[in-house]
PDB file of N, CA, C and O in Angstrom:
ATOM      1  N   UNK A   1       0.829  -1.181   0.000  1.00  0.00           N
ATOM      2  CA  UNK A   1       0.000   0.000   0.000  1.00  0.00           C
ATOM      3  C   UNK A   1       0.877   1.249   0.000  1.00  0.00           C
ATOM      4  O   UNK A   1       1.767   1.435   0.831  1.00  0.00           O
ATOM      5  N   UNK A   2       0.609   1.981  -0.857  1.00  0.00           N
ATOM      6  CA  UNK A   2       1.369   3.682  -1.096  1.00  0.00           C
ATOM      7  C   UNK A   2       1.003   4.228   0.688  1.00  0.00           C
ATOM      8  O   UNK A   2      -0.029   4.036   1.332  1.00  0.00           O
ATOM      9  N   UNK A   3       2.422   5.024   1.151  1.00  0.00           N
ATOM     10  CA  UNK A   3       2.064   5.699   2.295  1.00  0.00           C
ATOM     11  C   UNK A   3       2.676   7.053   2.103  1.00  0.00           C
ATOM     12  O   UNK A   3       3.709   7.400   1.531  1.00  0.00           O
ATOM     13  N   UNK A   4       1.355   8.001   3.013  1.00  0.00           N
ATOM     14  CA  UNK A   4       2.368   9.619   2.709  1.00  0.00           C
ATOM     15  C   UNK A   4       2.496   9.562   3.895  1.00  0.00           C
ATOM     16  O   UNK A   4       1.672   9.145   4.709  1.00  0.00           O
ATOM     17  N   UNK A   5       4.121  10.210   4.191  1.00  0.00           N
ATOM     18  CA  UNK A   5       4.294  10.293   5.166  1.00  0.00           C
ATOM     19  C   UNK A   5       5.428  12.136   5.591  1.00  0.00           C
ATOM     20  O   UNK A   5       6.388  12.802   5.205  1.00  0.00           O
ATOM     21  N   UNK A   6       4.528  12.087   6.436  1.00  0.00           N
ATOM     22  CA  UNK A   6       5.566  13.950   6.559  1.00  0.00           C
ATOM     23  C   UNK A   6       5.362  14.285   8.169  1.00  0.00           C
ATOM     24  O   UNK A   6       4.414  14.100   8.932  1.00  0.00           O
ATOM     25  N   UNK A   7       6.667  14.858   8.342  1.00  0.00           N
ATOM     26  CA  UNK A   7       7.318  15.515   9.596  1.00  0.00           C
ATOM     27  C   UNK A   7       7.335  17.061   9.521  1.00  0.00           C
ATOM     28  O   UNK A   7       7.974  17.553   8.591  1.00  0.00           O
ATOM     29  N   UNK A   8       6.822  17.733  10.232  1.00  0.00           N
ATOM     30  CA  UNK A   8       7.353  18.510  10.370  1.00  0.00           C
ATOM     31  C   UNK A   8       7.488  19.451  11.389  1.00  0.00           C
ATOM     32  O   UNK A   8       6.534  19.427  12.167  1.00  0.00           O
ATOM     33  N   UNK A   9       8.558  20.472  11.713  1.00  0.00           N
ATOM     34  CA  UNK A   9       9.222  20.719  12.989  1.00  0.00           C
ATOM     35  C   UNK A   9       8.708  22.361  13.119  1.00  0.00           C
ATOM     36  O   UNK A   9       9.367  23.255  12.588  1.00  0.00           O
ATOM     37  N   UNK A  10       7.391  22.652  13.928  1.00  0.00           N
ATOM     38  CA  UNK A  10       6.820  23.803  14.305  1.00  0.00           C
ATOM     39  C   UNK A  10       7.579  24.898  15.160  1.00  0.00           C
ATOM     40  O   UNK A  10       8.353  24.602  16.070  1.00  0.00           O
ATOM     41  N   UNK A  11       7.252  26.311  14.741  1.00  0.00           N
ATOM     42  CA  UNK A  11       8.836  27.293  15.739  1.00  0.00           C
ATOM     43  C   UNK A  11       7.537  27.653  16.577  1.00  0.00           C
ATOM     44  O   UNK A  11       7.102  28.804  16.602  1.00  0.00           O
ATOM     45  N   UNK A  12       6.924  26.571  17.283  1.00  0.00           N
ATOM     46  CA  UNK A  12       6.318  27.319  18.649  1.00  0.00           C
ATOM     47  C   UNK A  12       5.985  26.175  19.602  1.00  0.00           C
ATOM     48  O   UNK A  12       6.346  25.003  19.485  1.00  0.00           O
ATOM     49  N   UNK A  13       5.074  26.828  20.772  1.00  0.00           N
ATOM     50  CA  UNK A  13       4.996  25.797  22.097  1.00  0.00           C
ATOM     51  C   UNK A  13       4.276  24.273  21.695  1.00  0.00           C
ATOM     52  O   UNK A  13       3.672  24.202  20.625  1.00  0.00           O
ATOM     53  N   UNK A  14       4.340  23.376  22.358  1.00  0.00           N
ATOM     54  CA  UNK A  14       4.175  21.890  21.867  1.00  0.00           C
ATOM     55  C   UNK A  14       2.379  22.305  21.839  1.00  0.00           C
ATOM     56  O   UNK A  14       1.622  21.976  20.926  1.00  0.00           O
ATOM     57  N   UNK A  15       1.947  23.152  23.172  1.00  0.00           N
ATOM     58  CA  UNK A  15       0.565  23.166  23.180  1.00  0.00           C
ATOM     59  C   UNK A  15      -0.210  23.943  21.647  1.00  0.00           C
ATOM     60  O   UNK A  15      -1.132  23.574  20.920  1.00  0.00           O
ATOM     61  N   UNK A  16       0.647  25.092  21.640  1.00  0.00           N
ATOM     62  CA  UNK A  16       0.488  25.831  20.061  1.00  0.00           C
ATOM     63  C   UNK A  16       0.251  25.027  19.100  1.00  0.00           C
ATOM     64  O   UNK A  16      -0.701  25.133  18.327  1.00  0.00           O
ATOM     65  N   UNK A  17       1.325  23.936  19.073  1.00  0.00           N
ATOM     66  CA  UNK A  17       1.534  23.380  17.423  1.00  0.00           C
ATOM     67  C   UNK A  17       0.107  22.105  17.557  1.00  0.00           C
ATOM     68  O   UNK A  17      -0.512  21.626  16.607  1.00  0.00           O
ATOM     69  N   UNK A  18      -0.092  21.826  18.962  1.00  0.00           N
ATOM     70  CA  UNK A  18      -1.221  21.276  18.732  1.00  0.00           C
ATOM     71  C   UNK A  18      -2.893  21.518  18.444  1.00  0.00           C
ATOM     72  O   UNK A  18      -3.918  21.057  17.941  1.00  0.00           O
ATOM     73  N   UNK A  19      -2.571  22.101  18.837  1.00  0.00           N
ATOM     74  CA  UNK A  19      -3.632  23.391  18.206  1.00  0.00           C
ATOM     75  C   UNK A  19      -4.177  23.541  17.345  1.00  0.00           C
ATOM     76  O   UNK A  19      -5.364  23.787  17.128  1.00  0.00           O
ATOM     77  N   UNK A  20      -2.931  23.339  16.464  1.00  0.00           N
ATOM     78  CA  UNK A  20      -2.837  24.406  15.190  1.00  0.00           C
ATOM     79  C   UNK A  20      -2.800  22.763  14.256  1.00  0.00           C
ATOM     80  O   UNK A  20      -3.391  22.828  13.178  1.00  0.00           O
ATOM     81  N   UNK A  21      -2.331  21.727  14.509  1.00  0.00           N
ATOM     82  CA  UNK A  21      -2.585  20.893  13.406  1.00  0.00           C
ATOM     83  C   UNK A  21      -3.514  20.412  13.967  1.00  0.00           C
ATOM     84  O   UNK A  21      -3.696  19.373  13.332  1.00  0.00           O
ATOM     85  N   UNK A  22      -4.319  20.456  14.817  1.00  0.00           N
ATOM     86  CA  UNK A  22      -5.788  19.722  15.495  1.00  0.00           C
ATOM     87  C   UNK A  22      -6.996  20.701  14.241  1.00  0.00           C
ATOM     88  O   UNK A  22      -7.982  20.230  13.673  1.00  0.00           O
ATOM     89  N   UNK A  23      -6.558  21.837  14.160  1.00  0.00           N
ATOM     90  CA  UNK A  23      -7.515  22.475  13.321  1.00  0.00           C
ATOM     91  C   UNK A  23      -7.276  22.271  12.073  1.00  0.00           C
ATOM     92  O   UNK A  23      -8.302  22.240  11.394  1.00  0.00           O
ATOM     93  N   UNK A  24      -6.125  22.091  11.403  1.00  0.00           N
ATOM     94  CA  UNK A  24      -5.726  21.600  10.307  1.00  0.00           C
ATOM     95  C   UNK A  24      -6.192  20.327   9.412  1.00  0.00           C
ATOM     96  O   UNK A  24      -6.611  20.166   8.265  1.00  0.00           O
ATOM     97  N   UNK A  25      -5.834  19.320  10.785  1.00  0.00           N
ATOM     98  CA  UNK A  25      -6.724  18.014  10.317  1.00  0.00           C
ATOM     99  C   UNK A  25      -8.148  18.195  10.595  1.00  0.00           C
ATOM    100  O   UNK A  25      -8.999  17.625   9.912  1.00  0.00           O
ATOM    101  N   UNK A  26      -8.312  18.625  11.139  1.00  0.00           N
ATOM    102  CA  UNK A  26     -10.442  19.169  10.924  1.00  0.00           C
ATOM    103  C   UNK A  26     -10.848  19.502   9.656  1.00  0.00           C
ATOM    104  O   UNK A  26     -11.561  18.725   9.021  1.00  0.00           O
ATOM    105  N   UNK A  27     -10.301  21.112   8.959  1.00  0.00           N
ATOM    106  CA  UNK A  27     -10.607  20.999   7.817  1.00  0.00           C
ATOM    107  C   UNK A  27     -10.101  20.200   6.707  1.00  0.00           C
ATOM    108  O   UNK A  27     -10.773  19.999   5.696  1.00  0.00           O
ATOM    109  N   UNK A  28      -9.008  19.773   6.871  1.00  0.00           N
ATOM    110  CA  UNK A  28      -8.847  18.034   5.830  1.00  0.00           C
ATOM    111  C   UNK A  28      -9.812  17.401   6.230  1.00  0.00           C
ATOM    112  O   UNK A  28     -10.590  17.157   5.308  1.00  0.00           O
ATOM    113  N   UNK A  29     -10.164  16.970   7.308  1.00  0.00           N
ATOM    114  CA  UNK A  29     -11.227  15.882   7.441  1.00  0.00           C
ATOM    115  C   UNK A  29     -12.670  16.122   6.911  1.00  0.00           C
ATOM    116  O   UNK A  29     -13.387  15.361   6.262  1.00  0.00           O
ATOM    117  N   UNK A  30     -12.943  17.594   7.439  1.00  0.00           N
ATOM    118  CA  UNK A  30     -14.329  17.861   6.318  1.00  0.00           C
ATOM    119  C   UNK A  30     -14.181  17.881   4.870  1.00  0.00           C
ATOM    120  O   UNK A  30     -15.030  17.417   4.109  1.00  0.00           O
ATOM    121  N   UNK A  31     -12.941  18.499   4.448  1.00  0.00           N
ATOM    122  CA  UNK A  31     -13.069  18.670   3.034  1.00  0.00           C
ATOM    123  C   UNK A  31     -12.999  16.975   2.485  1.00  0.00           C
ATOM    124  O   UNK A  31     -13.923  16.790   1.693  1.00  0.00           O
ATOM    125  N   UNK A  32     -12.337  15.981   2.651  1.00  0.00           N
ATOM    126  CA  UNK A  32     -12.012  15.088   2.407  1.00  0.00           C
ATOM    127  C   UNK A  32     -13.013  13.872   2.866  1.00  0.00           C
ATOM    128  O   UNK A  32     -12.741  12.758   2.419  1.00  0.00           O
ATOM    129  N   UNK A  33     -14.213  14.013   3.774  1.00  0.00           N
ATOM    130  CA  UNK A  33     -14.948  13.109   4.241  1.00  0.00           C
ATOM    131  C   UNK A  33     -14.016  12.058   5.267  1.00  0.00           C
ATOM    132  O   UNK A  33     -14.205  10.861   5.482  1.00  0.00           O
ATOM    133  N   UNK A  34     -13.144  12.801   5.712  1.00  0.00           N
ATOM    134  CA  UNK A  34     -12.603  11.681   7.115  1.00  0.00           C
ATOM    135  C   UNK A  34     -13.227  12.155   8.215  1.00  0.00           C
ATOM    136  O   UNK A  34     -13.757  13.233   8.483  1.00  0.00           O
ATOM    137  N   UNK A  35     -12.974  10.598   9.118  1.00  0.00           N
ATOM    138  CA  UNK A  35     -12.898  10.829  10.550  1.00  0.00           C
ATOM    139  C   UNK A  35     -11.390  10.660  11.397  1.00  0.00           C
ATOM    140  O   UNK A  35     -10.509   9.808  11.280  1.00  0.00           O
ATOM    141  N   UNK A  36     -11.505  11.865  12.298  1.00  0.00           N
ATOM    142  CA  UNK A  36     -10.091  11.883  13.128  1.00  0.00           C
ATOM    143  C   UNK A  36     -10.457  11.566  14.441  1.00  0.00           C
ATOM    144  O   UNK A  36     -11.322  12.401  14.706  1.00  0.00           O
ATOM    145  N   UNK A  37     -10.274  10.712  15.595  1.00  0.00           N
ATOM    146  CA  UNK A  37     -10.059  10.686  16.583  1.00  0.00           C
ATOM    147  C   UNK A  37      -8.817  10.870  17.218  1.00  0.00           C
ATOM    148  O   UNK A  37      -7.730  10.311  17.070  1.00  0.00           O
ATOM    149  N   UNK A  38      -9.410  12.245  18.343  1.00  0.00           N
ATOM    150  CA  UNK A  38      -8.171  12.418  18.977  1.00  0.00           C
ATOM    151  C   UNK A  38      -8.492  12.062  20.296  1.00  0.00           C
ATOM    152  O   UNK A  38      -9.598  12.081  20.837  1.00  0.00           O
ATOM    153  N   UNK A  39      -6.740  11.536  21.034  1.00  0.00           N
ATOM    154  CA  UNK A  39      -6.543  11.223  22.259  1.00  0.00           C
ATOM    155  C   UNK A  39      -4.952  11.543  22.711  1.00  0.00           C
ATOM    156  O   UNK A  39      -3.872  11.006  22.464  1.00  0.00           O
ATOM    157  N   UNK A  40      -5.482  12.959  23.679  1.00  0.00           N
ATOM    158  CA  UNK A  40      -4.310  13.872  23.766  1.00  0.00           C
ATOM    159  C   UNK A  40      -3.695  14.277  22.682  1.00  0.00           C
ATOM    160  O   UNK A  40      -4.260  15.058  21.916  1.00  0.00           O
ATOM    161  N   UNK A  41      -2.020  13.654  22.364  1.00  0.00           N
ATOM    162  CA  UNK A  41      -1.348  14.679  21.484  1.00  0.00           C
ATOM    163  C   UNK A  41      -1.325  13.726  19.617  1.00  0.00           C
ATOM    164  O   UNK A  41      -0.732  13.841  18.545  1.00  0.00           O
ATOM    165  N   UNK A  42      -2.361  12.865  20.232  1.00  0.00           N
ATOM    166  CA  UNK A  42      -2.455  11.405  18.894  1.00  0.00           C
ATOM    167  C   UNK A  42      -3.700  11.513  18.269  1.00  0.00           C
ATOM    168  O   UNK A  42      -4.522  12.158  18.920  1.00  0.00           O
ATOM    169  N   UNK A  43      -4.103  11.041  17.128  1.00  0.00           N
ATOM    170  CA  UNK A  43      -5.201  11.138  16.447  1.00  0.00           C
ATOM    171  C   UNK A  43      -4.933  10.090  15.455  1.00  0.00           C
ATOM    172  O   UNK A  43      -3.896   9.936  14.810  1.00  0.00           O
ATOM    173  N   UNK A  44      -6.547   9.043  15.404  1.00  0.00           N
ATOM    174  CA  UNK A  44      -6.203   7.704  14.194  1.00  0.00           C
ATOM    175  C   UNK A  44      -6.966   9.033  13.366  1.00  0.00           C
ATOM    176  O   UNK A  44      -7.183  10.212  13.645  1.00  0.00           O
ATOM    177  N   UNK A  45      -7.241   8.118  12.170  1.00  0.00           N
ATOM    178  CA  UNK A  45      -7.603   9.066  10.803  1.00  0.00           C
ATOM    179  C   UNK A  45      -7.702   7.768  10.259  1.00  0.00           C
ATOM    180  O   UNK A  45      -6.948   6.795  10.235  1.00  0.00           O
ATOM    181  N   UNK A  46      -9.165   8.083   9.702  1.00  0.00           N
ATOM    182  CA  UNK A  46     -10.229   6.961   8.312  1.00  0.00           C
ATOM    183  C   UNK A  46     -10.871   7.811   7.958  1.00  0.00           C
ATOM    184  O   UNK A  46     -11.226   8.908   8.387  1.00  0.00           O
ATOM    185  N   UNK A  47     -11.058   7.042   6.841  1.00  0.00           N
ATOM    186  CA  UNK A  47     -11.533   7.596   5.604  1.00  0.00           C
ATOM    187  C   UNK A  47     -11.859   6.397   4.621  1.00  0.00           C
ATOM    188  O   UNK A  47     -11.727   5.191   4.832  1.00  0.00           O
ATOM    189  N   UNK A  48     -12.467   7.258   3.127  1.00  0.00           N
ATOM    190  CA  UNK A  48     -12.498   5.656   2.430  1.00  0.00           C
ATOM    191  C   UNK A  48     -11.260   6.253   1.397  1.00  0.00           C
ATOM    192  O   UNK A  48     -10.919   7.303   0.853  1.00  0.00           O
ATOM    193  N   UNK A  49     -10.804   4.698   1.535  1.00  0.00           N
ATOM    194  CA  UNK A  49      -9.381   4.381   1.246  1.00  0.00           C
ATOM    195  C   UNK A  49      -8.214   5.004   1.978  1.00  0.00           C
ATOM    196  O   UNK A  49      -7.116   5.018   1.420  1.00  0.00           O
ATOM    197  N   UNK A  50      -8.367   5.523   3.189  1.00  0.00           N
ATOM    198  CA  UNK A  50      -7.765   6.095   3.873  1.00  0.00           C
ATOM    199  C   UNK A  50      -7.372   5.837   5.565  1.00  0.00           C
ATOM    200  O   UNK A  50      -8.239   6.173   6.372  1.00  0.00           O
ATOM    201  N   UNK A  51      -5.950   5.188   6.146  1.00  0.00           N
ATOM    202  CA  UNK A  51      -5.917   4.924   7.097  1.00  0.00           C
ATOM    203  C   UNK A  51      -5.022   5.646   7.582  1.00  0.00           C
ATOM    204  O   UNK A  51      -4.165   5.915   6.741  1.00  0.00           O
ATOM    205  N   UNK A  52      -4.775   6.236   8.930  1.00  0.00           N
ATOM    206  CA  UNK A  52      -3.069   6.852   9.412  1.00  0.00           C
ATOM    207  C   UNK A  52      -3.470   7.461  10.906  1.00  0.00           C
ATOM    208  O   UNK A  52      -4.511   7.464  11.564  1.00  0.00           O
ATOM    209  N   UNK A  53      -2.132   7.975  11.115  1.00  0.00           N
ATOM    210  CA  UNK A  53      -2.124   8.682  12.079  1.00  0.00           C
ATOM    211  C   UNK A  53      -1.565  10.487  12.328  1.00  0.00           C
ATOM    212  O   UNK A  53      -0.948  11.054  11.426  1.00  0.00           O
ATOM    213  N   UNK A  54      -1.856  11.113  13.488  1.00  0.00           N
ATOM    214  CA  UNK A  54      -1.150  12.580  13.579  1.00  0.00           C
ATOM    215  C   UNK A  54      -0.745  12.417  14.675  1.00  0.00           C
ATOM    216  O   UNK A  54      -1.603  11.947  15.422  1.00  0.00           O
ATOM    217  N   UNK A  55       0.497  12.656  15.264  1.00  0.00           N
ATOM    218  CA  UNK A  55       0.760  13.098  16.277  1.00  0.00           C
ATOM    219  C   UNK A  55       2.043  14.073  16.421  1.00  0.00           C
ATOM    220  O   UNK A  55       3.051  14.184  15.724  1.00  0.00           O
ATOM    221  N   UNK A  56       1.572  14.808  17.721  1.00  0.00           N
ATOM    222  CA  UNK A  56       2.539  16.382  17.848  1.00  0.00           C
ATOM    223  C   UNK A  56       3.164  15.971  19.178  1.00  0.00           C
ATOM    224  O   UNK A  56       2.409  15.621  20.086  1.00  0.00           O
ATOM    225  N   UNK A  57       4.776  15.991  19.405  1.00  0.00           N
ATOM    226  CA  UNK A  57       5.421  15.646  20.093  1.00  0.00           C
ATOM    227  C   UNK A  57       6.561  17.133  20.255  1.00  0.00           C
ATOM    228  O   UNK A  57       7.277  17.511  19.328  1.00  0.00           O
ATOM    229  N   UNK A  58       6.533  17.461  20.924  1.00  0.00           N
ATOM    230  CA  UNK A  58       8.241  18.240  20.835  1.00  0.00           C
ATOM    231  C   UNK A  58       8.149  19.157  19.841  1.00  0.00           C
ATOM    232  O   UNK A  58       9.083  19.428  19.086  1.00  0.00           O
ATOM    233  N   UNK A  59       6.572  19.877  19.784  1.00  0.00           N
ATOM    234  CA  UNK A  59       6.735  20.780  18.591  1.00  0.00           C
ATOM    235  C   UNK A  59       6.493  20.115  16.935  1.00  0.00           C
ATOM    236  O   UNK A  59       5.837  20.624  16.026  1.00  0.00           O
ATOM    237  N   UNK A  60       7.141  19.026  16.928  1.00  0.00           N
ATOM    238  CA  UNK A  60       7.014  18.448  15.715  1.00  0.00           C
ATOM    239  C   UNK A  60       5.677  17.209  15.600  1.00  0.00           C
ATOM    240  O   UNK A  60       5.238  16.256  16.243  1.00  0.00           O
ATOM    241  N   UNK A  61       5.374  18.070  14.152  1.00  0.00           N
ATOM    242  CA  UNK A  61       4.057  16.954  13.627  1.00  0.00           C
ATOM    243  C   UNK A  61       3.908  15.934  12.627  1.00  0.00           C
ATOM    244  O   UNK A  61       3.572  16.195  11.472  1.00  0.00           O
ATOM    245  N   UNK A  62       4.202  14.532  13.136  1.00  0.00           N
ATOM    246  CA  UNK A  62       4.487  13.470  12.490  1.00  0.00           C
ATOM    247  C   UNK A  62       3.005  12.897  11.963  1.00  0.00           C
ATOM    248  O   UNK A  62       2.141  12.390  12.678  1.00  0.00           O
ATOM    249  N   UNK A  63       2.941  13.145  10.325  1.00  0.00           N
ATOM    250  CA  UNK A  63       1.842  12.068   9.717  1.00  0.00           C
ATOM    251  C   UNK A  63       2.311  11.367   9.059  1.00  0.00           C
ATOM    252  O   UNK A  63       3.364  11.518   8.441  1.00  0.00           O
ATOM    253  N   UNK A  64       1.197   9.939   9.080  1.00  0.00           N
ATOM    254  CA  UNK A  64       1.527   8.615   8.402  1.00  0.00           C
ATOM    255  C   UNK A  64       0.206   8.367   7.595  1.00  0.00           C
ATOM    256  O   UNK A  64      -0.733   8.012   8.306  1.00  0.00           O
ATOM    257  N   UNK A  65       0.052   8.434   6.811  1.00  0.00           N
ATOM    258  CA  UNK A  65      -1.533   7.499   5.994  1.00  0.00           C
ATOM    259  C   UNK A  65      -1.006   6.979   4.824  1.00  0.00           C
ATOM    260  O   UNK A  65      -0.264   7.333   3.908  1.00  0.00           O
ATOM    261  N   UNK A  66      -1.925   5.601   5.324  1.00  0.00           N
ATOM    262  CA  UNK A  66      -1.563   4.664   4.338  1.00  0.00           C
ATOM    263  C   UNK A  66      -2.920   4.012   3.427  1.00  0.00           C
ATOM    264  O   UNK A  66      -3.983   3.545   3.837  1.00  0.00           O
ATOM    265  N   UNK A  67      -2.334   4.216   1.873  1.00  0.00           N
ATOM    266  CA  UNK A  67      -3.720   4.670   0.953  1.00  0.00           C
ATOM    267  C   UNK A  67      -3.924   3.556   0.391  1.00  0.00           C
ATOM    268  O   UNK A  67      -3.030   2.851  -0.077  1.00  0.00           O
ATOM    269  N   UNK A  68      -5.400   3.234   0.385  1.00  0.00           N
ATOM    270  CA  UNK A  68      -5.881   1.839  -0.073  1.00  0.00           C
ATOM    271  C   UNK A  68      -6.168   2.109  -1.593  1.00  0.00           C
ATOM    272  O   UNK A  68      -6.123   3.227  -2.105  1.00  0.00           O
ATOM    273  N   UNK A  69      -6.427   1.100  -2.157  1.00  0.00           N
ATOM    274  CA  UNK A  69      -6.251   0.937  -3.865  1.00  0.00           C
ATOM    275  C   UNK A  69      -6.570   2.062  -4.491  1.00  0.00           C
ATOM    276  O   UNK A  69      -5.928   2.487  -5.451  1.00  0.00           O
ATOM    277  N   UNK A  70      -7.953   2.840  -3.819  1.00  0.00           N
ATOM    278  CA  UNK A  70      -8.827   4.158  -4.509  1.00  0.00           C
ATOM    279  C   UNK A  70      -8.294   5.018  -4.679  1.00  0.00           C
ATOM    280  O   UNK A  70      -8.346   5.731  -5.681  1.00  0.00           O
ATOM    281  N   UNK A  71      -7.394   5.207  -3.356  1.00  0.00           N
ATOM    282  CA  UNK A  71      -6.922   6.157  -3.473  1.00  0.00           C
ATOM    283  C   UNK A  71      -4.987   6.278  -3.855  1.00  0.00           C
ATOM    284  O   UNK A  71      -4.254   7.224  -3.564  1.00  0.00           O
ATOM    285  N   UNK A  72      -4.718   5.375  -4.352  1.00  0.00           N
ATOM    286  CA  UNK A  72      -3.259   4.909  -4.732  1.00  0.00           C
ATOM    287  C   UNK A  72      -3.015   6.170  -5.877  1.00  0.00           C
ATOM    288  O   UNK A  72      -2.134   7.018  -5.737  1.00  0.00           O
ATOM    289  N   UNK A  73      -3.816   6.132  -6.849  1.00  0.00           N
ATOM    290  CA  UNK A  73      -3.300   6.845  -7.996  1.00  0.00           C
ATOM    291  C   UNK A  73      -3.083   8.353  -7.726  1.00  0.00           C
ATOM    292  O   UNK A  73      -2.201   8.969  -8.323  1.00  0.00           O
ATOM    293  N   UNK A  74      -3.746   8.833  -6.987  1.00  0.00           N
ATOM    294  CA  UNK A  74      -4.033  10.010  -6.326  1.00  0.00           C
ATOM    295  C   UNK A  74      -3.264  10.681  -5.333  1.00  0.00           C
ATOM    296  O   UNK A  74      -3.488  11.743  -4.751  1.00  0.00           O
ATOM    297  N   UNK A  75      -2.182   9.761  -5.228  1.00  0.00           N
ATOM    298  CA  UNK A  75      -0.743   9.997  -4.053  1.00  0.00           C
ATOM    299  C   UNK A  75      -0.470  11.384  -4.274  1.00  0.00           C
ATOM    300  O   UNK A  75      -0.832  12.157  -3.386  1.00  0.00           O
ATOM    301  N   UNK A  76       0.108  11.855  -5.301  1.00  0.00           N
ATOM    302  CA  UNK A  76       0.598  12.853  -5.335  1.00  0.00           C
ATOM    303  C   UNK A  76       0.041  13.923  -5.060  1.00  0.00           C
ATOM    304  O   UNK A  76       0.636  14.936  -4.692  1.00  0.00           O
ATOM    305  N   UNK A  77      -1.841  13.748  -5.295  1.00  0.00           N
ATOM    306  CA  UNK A  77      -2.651  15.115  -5.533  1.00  0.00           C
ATOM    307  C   UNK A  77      -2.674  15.161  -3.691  1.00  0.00           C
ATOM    308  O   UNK A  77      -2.252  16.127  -3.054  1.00  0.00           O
ATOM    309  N   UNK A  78      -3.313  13.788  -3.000  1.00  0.00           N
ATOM    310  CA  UNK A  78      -2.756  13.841  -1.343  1.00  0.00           C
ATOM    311  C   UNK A  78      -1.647  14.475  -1.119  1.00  0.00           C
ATOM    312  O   UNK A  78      -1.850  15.617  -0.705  1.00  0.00           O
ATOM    313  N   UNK A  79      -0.387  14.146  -1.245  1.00  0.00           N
ATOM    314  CA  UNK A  79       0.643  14.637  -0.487  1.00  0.00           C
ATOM    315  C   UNK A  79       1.126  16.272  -0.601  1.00  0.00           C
ATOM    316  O   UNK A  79       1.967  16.838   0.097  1.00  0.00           O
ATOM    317  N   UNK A  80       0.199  16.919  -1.868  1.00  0.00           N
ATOM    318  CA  UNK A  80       0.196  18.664  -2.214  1.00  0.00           C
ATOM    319  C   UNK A  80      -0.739  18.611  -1.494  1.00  0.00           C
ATOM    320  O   UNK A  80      -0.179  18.937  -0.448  1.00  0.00           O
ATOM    321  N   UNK A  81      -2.065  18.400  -1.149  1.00  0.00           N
ATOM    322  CA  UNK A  81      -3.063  19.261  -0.366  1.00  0.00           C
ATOM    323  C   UNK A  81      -2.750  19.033   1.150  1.00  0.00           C
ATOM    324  O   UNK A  81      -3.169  19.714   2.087  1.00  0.00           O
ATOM    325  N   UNK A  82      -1.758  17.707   1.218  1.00  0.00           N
ATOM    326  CA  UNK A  82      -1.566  17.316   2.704  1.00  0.00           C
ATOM    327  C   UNK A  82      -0.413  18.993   2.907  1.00  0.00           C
ATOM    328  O   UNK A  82      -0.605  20.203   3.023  1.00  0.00           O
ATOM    329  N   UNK A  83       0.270  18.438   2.873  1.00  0.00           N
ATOM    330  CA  UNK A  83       1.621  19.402   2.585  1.00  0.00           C
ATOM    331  C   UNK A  83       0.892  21.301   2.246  1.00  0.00           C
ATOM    332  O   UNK A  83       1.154  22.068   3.173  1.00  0.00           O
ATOM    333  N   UNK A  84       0.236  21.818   1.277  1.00  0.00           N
ATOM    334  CA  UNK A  84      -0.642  23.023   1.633  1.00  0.00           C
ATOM    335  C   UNK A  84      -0.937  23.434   3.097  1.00  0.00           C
ATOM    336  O   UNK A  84      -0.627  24.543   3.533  1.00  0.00           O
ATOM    337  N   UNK A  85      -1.509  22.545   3.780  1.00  0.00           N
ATOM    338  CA  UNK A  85      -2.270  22.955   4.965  1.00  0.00           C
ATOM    339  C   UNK A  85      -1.631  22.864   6.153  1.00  0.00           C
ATOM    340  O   UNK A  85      -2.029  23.435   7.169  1.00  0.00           O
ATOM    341  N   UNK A  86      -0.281  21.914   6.071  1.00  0.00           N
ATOM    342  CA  UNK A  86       0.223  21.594   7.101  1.00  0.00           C
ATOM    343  C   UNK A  86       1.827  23.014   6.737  1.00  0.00           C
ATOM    344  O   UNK A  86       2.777  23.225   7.491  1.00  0.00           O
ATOM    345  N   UNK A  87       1.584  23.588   5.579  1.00  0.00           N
ATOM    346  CA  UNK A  87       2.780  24.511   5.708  1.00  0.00           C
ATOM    347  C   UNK A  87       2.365  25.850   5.876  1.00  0.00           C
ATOM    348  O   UNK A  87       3.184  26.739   5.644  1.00  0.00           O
ATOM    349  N   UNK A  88       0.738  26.254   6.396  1.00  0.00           N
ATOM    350  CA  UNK A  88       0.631  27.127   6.599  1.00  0.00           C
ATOM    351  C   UNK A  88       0.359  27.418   8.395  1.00  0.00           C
ATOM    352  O   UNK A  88      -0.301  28.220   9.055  1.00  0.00           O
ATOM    353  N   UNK A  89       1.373  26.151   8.717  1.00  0.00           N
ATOM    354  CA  UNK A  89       1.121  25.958  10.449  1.00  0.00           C
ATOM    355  C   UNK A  89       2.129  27.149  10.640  1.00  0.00           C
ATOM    356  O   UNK A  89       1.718  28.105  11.298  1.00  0.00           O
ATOM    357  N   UNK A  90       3.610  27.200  10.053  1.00  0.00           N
ATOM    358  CA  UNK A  90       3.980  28.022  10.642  1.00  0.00           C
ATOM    359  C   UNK A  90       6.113  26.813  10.833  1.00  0.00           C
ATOM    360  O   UNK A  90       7.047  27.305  11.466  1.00  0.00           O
TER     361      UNK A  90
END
């Protein structure tokens, strides 16, 4: 299975950056028809054709989703809209 996967290292407080990609993955999740459950600084993420995780540690926000057949061809158009929203954290 194709996986996107991205790090990245926020210039503010661990509580800030959570914050700020907690609202991030909200509007991915509406625009995109997912569900995110969060617990504390972790969140699973489904969707159709869509499995992964978020979590904000130390400032930095580590995602993993891993894309089922539907959404395989479509990697690239994911990893620009993933990557858009998560680079206007800051």
């Amino acid at each position: 299975m194709p996986t996107v996967s991205m790090q990245k290292k926020l210039n503010m407080s661990n509580e800030e950056a959570l914050l700020k990609v907690e609202e991030a993955a909200d509007q991915l999740a509406e625009k995109y028809g997912l569900s995110i459950n969060w617990l504390d600084n972790y969140a699973s993420i489904r969707g159709p054709s869509v499995d992964g995780t978020v979590k904000v540690e130390d400032s930095v926000m580590d995602l993993r989703l891993e894309l089922g057949m539907l959404a395989a061809p479509f990697k690239g158009k994911i990893e620009a809209a993933v990557e858009e929203y998560f680079q206007r954290l800051g």
